[in-house]
C-alpha positions in Angstrom: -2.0 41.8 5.5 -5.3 40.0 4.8 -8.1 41.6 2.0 -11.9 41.1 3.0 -12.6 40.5 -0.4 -14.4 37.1 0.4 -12.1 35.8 -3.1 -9.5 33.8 -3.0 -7.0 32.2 -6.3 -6.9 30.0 -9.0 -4.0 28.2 -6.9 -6.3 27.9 -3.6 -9.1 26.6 -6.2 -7.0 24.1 -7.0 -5.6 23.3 -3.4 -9.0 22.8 -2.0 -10.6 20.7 -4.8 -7.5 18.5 -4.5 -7.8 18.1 -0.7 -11.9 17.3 -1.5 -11.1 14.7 -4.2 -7.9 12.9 -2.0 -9.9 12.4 1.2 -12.7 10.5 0.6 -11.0 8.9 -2.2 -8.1 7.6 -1.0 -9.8 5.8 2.2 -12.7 4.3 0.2 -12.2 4.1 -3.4 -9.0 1.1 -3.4 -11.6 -1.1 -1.6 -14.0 -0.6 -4.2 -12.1 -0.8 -7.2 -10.5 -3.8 -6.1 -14.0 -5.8 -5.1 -15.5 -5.0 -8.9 -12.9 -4.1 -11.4 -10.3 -6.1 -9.4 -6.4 -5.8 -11.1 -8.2 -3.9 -13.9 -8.8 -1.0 -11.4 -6.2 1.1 -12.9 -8.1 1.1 -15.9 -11.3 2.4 -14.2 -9.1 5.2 -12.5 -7.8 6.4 -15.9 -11.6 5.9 -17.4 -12.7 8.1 -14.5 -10.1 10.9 -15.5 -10.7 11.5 -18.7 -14.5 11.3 -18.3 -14.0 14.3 -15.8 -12.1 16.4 -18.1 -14.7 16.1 -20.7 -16.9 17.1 -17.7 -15.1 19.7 -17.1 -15.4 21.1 -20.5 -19.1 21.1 -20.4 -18.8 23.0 -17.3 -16.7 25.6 -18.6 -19.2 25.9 -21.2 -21.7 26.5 -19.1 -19.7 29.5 -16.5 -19.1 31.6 -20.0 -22.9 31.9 -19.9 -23.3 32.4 -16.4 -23.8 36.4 -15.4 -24.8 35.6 -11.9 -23.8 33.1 -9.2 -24.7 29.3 -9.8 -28.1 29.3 -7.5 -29.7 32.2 -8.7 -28.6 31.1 -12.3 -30.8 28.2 -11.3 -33.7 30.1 -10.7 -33.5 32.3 -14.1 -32.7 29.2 -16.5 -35.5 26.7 -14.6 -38.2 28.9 -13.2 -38.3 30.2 -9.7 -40.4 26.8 -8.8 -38.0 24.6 -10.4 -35.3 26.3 -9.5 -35.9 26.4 -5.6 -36.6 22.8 -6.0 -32.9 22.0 -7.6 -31.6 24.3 -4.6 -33.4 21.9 -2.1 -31.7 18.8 -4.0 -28.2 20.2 -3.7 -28.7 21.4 0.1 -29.7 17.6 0.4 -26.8 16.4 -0.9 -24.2 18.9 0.6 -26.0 18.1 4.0 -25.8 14.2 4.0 -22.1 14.6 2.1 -21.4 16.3 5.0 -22.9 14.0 7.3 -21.2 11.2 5.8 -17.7 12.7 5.9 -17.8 13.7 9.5 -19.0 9.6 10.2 -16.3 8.9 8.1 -14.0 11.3 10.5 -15.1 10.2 13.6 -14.7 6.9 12.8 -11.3 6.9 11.6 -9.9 9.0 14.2 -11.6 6.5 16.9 -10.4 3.3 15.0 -6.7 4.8 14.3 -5.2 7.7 16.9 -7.8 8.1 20.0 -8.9 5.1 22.1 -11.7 4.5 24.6 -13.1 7.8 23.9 -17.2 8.4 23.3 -17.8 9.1 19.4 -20.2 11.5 20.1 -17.2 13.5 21.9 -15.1 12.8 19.2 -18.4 14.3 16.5 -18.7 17.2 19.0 -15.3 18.4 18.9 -14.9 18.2 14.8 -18.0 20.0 14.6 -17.1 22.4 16.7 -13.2 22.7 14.8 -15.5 23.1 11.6 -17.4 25.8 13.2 -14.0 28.0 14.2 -12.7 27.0 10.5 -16.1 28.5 8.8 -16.0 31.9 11.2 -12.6 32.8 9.4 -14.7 32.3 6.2 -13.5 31.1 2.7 -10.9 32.8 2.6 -9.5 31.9 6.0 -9.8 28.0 5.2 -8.5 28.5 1.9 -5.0 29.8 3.3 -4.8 27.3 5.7 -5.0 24.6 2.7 -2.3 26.6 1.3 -0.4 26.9 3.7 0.1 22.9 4.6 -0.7 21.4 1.4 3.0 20.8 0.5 3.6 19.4 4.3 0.9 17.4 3.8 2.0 15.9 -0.1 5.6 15.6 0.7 5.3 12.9 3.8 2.7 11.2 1.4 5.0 11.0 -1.3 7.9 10.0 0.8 5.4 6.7 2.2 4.2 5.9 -1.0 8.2 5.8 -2.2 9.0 3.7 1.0 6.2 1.6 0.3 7.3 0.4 -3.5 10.7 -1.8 -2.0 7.9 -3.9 -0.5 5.5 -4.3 -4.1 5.5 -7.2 -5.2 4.5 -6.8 -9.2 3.3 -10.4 -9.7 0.0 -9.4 -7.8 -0.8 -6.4 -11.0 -1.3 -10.0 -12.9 -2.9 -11.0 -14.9 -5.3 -8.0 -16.4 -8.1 -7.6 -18.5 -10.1 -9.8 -16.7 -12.9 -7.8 -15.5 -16.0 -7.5 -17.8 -17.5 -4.8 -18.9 -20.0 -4.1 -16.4 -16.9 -4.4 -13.6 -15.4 -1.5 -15.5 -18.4 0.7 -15.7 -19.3 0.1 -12.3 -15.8 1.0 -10.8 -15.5 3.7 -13.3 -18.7 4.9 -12.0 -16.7 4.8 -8.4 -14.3 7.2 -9.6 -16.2 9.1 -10.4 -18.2 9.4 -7.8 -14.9 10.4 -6.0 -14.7 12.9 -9.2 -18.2 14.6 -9.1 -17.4 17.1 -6.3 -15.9 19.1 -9.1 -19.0 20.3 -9.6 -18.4 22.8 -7.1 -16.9 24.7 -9.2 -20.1 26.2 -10.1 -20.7 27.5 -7.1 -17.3 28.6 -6.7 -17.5 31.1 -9.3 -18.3 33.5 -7.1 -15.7 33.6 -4.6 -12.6 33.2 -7.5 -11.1 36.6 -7.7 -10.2 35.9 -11.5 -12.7 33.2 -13.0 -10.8 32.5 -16.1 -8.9 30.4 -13.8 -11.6 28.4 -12.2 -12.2 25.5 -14.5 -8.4 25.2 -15.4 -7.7 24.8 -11.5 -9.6 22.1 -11.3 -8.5 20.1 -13.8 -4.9 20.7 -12.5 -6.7 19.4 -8.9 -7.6 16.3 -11.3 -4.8 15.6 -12.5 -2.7 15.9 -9.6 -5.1 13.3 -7.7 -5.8 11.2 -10.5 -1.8 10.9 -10.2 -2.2 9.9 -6.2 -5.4 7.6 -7.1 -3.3 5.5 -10.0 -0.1 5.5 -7.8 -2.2 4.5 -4.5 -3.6 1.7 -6.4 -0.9 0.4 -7.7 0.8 0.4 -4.9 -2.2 -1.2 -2.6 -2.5 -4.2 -4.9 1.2 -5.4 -4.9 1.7 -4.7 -1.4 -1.6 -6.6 -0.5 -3.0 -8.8 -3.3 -6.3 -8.0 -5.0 -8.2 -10.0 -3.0 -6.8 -9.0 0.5 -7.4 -5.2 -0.9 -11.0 -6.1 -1.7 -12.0 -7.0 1.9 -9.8 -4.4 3.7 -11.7 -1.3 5.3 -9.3 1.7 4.9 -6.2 -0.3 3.1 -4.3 3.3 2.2 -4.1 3.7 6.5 -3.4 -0.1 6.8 0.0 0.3 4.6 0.9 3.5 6.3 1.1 1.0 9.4 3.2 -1.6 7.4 5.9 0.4 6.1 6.7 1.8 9.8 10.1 1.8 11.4 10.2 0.4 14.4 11.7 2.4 17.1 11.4 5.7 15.3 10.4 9.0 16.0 7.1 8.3 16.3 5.8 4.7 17.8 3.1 4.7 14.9 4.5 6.1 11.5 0.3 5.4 10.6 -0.4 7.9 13.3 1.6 10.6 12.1 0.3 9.9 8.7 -3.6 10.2 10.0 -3.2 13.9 9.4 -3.3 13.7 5.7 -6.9 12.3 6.6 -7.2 14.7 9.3 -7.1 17.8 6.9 -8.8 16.5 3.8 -11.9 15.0 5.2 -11.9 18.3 7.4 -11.6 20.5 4.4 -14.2 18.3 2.9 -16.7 18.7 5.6 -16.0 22.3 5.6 -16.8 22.5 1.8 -20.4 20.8 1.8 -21.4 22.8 5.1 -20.3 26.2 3.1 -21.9 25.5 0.3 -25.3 24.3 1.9 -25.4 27.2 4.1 -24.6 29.8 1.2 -28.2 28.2 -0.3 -29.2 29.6 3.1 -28.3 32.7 3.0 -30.1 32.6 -0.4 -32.9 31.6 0.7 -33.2 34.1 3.9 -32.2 36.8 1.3 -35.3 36.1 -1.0 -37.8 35.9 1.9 -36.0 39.3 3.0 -34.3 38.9 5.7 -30.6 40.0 5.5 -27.8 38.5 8.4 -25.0 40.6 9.1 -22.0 40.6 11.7 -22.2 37.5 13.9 -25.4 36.6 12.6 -23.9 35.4 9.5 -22.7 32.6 11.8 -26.5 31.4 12.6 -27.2 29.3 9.5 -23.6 27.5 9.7 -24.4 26.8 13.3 -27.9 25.3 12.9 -26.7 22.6 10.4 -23.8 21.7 11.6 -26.6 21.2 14.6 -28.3 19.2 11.9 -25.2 17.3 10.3 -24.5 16.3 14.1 -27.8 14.4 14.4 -27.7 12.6 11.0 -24.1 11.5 11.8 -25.3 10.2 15.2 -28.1 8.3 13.0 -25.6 7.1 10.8 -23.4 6.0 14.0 -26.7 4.1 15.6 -27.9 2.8 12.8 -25.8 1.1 10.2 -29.3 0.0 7.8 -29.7 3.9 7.9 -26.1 4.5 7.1 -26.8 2.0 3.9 -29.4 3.6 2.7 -28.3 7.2 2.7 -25.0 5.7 1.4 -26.9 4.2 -1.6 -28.7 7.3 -2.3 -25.5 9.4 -2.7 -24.6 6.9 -4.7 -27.1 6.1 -7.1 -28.8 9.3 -6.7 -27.0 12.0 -5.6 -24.4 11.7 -8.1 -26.2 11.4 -11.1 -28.2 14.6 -9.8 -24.9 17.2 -9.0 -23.3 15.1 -12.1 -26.7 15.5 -14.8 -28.1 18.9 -13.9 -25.1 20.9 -15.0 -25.6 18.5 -18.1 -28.9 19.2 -18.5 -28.4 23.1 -18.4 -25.9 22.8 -21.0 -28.6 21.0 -23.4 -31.7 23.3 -23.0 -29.4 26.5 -22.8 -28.4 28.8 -25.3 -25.0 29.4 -26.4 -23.8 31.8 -24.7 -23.1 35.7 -25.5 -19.5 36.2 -25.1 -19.8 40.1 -25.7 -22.2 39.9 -22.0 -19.8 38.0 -20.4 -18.4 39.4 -17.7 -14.9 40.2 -18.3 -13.6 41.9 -14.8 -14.8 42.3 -11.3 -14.6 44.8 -9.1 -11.5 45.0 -6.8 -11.2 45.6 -3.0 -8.5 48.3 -3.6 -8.7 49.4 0.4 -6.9 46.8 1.4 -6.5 47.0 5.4 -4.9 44.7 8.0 -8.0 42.7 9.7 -6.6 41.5 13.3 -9.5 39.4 13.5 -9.3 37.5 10.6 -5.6 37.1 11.1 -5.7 35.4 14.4 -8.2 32.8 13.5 -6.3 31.8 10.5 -2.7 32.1 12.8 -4.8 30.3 15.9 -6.3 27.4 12.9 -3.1 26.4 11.2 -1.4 26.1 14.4 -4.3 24.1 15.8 -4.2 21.8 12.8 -0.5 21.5 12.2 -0.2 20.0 16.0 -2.7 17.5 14.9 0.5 16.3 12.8 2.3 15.0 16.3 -0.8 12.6 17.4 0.5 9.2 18.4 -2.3 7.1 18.5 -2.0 6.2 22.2 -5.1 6.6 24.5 -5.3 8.8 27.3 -3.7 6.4 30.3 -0.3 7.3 31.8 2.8 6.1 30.9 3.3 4.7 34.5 0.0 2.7 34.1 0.2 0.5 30.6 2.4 -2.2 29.8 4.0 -2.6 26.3 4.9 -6.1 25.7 7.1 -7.1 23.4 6.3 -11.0 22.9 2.4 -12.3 22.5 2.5 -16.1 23.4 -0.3 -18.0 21.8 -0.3 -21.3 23.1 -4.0 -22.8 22.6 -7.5 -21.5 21.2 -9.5 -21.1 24.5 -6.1 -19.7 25.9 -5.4 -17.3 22.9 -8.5 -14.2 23.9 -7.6 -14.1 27.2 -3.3 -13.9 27.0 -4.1 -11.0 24.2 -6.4 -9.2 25.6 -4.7 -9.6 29.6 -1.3 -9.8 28.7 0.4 -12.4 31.3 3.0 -9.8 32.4 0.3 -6.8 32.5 -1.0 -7.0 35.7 -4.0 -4.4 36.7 -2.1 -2.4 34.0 -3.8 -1.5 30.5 -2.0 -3.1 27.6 -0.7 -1.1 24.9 0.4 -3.5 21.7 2.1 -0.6 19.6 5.8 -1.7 20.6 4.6 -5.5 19.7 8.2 -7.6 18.0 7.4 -10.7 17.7 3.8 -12.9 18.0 4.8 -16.5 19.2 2.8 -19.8 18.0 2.6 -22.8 19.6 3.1 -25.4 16.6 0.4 -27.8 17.3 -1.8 -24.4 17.3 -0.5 -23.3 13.9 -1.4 -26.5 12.8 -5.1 -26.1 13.6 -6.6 -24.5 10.3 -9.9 -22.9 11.6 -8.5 -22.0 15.0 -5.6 -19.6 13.3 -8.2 -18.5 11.0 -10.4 -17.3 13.9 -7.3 -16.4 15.3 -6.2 -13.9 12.6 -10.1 -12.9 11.8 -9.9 -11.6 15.6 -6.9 -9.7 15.8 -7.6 -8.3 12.1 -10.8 -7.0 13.2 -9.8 -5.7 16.8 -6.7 -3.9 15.2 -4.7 -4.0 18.7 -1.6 -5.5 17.3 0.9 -4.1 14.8 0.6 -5.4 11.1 4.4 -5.9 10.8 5.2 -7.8 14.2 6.9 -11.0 13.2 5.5 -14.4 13.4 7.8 -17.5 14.9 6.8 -20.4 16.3 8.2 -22.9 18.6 6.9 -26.5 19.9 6.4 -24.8 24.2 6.1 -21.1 25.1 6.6 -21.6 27.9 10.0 -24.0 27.8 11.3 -20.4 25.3 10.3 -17.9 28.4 12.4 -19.9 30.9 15.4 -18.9 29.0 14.3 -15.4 29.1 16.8 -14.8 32.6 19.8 -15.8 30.9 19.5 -13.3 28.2 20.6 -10.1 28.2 17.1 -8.8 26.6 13.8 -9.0 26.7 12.9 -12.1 25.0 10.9 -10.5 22.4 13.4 -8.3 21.6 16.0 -11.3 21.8 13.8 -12.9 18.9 13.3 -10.0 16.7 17.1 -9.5 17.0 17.7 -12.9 15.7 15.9 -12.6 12.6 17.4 -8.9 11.6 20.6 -10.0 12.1 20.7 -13.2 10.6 23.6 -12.5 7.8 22.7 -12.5 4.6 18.8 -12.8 5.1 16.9 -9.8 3.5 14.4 -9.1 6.6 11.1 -9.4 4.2 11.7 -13.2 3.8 10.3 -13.9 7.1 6.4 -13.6 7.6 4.5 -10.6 9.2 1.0 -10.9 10.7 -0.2 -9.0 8.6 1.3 -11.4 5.5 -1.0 -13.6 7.2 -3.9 -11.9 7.2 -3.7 -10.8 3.3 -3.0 -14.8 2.8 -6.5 -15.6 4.4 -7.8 -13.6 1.0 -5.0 -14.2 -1.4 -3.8 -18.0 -1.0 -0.6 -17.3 -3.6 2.3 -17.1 -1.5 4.6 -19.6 0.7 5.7 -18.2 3.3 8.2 -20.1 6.2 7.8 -19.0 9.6 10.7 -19.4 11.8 10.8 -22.8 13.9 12.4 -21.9 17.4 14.1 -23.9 19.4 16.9 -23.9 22.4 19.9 -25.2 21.8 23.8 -24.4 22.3 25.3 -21.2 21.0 28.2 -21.6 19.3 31.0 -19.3 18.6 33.3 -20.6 15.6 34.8 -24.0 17.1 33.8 -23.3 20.4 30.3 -24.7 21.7 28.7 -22.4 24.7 27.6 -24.3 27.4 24.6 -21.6 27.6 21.7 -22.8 26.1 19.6 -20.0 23.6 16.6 -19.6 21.4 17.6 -20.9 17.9 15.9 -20.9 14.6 16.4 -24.4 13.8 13.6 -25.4 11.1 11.1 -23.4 9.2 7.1 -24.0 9.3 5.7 -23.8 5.9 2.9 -21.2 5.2 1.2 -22.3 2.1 -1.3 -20.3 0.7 -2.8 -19.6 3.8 -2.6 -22.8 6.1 0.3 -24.8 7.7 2.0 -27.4 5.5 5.1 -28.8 7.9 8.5 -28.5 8.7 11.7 -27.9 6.5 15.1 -27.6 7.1 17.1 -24.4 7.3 18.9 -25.5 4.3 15.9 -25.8 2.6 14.5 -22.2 3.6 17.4 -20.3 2.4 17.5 -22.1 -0.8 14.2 -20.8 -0.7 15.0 -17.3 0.0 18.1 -17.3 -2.0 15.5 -18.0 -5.1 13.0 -15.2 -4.6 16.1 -13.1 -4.3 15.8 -12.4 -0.2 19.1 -13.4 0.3 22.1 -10.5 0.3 24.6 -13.6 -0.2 24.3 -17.2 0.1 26.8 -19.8 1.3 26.9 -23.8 0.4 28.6 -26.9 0.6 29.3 -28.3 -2.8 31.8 -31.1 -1.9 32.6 -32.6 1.9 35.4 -29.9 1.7 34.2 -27.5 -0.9 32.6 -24.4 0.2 31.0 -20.9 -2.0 29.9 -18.5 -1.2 27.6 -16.2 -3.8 27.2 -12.5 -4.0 25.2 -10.1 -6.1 23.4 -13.1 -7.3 19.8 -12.7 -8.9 17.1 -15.9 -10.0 14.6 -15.0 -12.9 11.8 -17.3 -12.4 10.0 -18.1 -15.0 7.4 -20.9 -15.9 7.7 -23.0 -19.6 6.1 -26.2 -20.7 8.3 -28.8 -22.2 7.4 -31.2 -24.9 8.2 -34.4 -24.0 8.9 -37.6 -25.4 5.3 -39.7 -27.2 3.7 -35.7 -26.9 3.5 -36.0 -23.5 3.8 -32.4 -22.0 6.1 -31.3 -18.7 5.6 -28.2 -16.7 9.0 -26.8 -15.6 9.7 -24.2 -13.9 12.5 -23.0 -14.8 15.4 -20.5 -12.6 17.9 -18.7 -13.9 21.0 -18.2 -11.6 23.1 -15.1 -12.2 25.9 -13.1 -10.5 29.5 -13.8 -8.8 30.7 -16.0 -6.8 33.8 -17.2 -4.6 35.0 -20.3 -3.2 35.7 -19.9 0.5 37.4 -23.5 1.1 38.7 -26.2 -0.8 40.5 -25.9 -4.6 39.3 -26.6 -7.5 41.3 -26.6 -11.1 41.1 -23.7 -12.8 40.6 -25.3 -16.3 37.4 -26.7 -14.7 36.2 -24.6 -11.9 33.1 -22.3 -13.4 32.0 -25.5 -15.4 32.3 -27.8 -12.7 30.7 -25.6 -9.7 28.2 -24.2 -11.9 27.4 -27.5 -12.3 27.5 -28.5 -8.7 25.4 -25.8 -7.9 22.7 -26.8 -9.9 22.3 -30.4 -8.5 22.4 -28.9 -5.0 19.5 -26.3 -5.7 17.9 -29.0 -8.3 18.0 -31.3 -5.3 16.7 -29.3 -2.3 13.7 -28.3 -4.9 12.8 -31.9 -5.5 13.0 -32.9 -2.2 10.4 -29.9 -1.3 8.5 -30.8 -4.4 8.0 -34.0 -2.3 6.6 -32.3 0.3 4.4 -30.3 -1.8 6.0 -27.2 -1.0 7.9 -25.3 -4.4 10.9 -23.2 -2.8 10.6 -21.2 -6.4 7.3 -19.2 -4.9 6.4 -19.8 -9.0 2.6 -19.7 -8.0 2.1 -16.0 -7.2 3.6 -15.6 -10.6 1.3 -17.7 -12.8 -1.0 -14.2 -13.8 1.9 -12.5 -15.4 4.2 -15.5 -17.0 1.7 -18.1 -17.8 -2.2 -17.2 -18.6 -2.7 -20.4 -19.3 -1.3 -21.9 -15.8 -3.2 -19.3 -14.1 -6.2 -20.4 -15.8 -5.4 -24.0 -15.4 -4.5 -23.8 -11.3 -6.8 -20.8 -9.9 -9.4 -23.2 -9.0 -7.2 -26.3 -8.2 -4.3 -25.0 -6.5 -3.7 -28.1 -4.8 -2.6 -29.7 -7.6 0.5 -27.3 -9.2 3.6 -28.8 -6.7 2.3 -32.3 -8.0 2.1 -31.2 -11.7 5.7 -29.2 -11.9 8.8 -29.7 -12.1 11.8 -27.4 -11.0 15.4 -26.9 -13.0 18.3 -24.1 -12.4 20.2 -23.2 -14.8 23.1 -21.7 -12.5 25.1 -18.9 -15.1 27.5 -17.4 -11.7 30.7 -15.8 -12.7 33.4 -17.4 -10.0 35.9 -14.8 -9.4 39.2 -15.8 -9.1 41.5 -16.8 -6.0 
């Protein structure tokens, strides 16, 4: 049973502010943050907040004095001149808002779920979604957003809690480094995101009990505020500040990097494009209502009067209009920049200062005018028609949930490779855009394992950053595919009869299953591509190889891929070869490794569970004043021996001991390489300001400055 009351609730209020405020701000405003306010970002977020409640106080100020809707309250506090002129300023704004979220749209659903289809079919059809949505009216879209706001929140939630095992809380360090006109201006960002609450003015007529107007919106602000701090958060220690800064729509980008492969759906970031899908639609839908309710204003003062379908005329002709200004705006990107700029710098200030302004020529208001009640629909009757469009809308919308991101080709004509050889530069475009095995087929990279490097390729600095600038940019190939290398493709894919997979899936089988080895210690493309920004991490990428399987004693005259080395990724470029040994010392330190097994003595052997290393960086006085930098690792947890004896009297003492000049070792001997197995770098903002300081400019320098001791404190259970 649906009223045709044309009011809806305080809870709907608050449903579709919070789907305005989340859509455009999720997608732009981490990028942003990150390229003024940087780490400090959080700080603008929380800034932005609580300068939009104090808004929102001033705004509730102003409704108590408001006996009329918003634009004819206009016209009696300014002057009919004045006032017509401030409706033509907001029916700007709504119009190019509205413009800019449907090119915002477009794009995204181009760039992440449809492929090789025209955008001005991709426009068309939004439009003409929004054009069904705004027949059902305000009250229809306004269940809808009820209806799936909760299926919408809880997948987000769940992704942003599968996303924190993969933070890394080093890159929230150091803070307070932004200066004050950083802040402001990324505080001004949030708010930006934040000034659609100004809505609320013209909202007041359509909220059966008003009371509840302004406090639904602040509960929208909070609730997003909550999802803007968290996102955030989040963004930076998944991607570094600097990687986040250059990054398009980073909040989709993660969606795509905590995927699992093989799931229910090939692209977990495709299912997730309908959070996007319904917030920038309900966004869209908001500015076109509220334009085209200045409209009907408008038609209703020069006396004309639209009834039945007619209503529908205004809302056609500009989404007519918003169709042509987002084909500018798709044609023309110096046209896009400059309407961008003036929402920016002018619309805001505009929907943000004339509320303001009201408030400050205004009188205070007369509570005993205000009006206390309205007047009810008590007939309340079943409308069939209303019911179906709202039935026909969810449904429409909800299957938007199962999109997949493939394009429109058959199954029986694309291939989906597994492995991407890269052997040389003026061989890498045409193997990744013709995959060797594809054929006449088209090549569909969403069930990508592994990308394979030739080593004298990896070697090449500017090639792999072209490379990586490439495949970043084109977006073909998954973020989390793994990245190996090997001396000869080609030698590897000769092997590929003798094993019982594809070889692809042969190599991304050999890094899950490697015991012991937590599977974030081995590199990503995407790691790479936030390294190209970042240049804090080291990173060692797989060395493959063929040799001999072996099974216990006995050696396998079949010869297989093996990891047999590890390339080192240091700060973004190539820095050689280590050993295995040396790589799981490494990922033993930065606490990748489940359990980790060594050879003390020629028959001793441990083996160390539940263990976890606190890195942490100190300066040592040393003798005549001269100073040290150590970094120091502490070594906790149990441990067993698995072979040999050792006296009980002596054996923590002694194979703690042992322990320490076997990691104390393998880190000096990578300190001679210039590689630190600690990682210590990426920690230098939130253990040592003065480090940071000391190496942000000359990072080339901190391997041949520190030094490395464990201190190994491992509880060795007994026999």
């Amino acid at each position: 049973m649906f009223s045709e009351n044309n009011q809806i609730s305080g809870r709907q209020v608050f449903r579709l502010l919070t789907y305005d405020f989340l859509g455009m701000g999720t997608l732009l405003l981490p990028t942003m943050l990150a390229d003024t306010a940087g780490r400090d970002g959080i700080f603008c977020i929380l800034a932005g907040i609580l300068s939009t409640f104090l808004y929102l106080k001033l705004l509730r100020y102003l409704l108590k004095g408001m006996k009329t809707n918003y634009p004819d309250f206009l016209k009696q506090k300014c002057g009919k001149v004045c006032g017509y002129v401030l409706w033509g300023g907001y029916f700007l704004y709504f119009i190019l808002m509205a413009s800019y979220t449907a090119y915002l749209f477009s794009t995204l659903m181009l760039n992440g779920l449809v492929e090789n289809i025209s955008f001005y079919l991709v426009l068309l059809l939004i439009l003409l979604l929004a054009f069904y949505g705004m027949a059902g009216g305000i009250e229809g879209r306004a269940r809808v957003y009820e209806i799936l706001f909760w299926f919408l929140m809880i997948p987000l939630f769940l992704m942003l809690f599968a996303a924190c095992r993969e933070v890394k809380p080093a890159y929230w360090s150091p803070v307070f480094m932004a200066d004050g006109k950083e802040v402001l201006s990324g505080s001004y960002y949030v708010l930006f995101c934040y000034s659609m609450v100004s809505i609320v003015l013209f909202l007041k007529e359509y909220v059966a009990d008003r009371k509840k107007c302004v406090g639904a919106a602040e509960k929208a602000v909070w609730f997003s505020g909550g999802v803007f701090a968290a996102l955030y958060l989040i963004l930076i220690g998944l991607f570094g500040v600097e990687a986040l800064a250059q990054m398009k729509f980073p909040a989709v980008t993660m969606m795509s990097r905590v995927q699992v492969t093989g799931g229910f759906l090939k692209r977990t970031d495709a299912f997730m494009f309908s959070i996007w899908f319904f917030t920038l639609y309900a966004m869209l839908n908001s500015m076109v209502f509220y334009s085209g309710n200045l409209a009907e204003k408008v038609i209703r003062d020069c006396g004309g009067y639209l009834e039945g379908k007619k209503r529908m005329l205004p809302y056609l002709i500009l989404l007519l209009l918003v169709y042509g200004v987002t084909v500018l705006f798709y044609r023309n990107q110096q046209f896009l920049d400059c309407v961008t700029f003036l929402l920016w710098k002018i619309g805001t200030p505009f929907v943000v200062g004339v509320p303001v302004l009201l408030c400050l020529t205004g009188r205070k208001p007369n509570r005993g005018m205000e009006e206390r009640s309205s007047k009810e629909n008590k007939d309340e009757r079943k409308n069939h028609k209303k019911k179906v469009r709202v039935v026909v809308l969810v449904c429409f919308l909800f299957g938007c949930l199962f999109l997949q991101g493939c394009n429109v080709a058959e199954l029986e004509d694309k291939a989906f490779p597994v492995l991407l050889n890269i052997r040389d530069q003026d061989d890498f475009q045409n193997v990744w855009l013709n995959h060797e095995y594809a054929g006449n087929k088209e090549v569909d990279y969403n069930h990508l394992k592994v990308v394979l490097i030739e080593r004298s390729f990896l070697e090449k600095e500017a090639e792999v950053e072209d490379m990586l600038s490439m495949l970043e940019q084109e977006k073909e190939v998954p973020w989390n595919a793994y990245v190996m290398t090997t001396e000869s493709c080609d030698r590897l894919a000769q092997t590929e009869g003798e094993l019982d997979v594809l070889l692809g899936n042969y190599l991304e089988e050999l890094l899950e299953n490697t015991s012991g080895i937590d599977q974030k210690a081995y590199p990503t493309l995407g790691m790479l591509y936030e390294e190209r920004a970042n240049h804090l991490e080291t990173l060692y990428i797989p060395f493959v190889d063929i040799e001999r399987e072996q099974s216990g004693a006995v050696e396998d005259d079949t010869e297989k891929p093996q990891i047999t080395a590890y390339e080192v990724w240091k700060r973004g470029r190539a820095a050689g070869l280590v050993d295995t040994d040396t790589a799981r010392a490494a990922f033993f330190t930065q606490n990748f490794a489940d359990d980790y097994t060594l050879q003390l003595a020629p028959e001793l052997y441990v083996k160390v569970d539940t263990a976890s290393c606190r890195v942490k960086e100190t300066k040592k006085i040393g003798a005549g004043g001269l100073t040290e930098q150590i970094v120091t690792v502490t070594v906790t947890g149990e441990g067993g021996i698995l072979s040999g004896t050792v006296s009980a009297s002596e054996k923590e003492q002694l194979l703690n001991t042992r322990m320490e000049d076997y990691l104390n070792a393998a880190a000096t001997h990578a300190l001679e390489k210039e590689i630190d197995i600690t990682n210590s770098y990426r920690n230098l903002g939130a253990d040592n300001r003065t480090w940071y300081f000391k190496y942000q400019n000359t990072p080339a320098a901190y391997e041949k400055d520190i030094k490395i001791q464990y201190l190994v404190k491992i509880n060795w259970k007994s026999e």
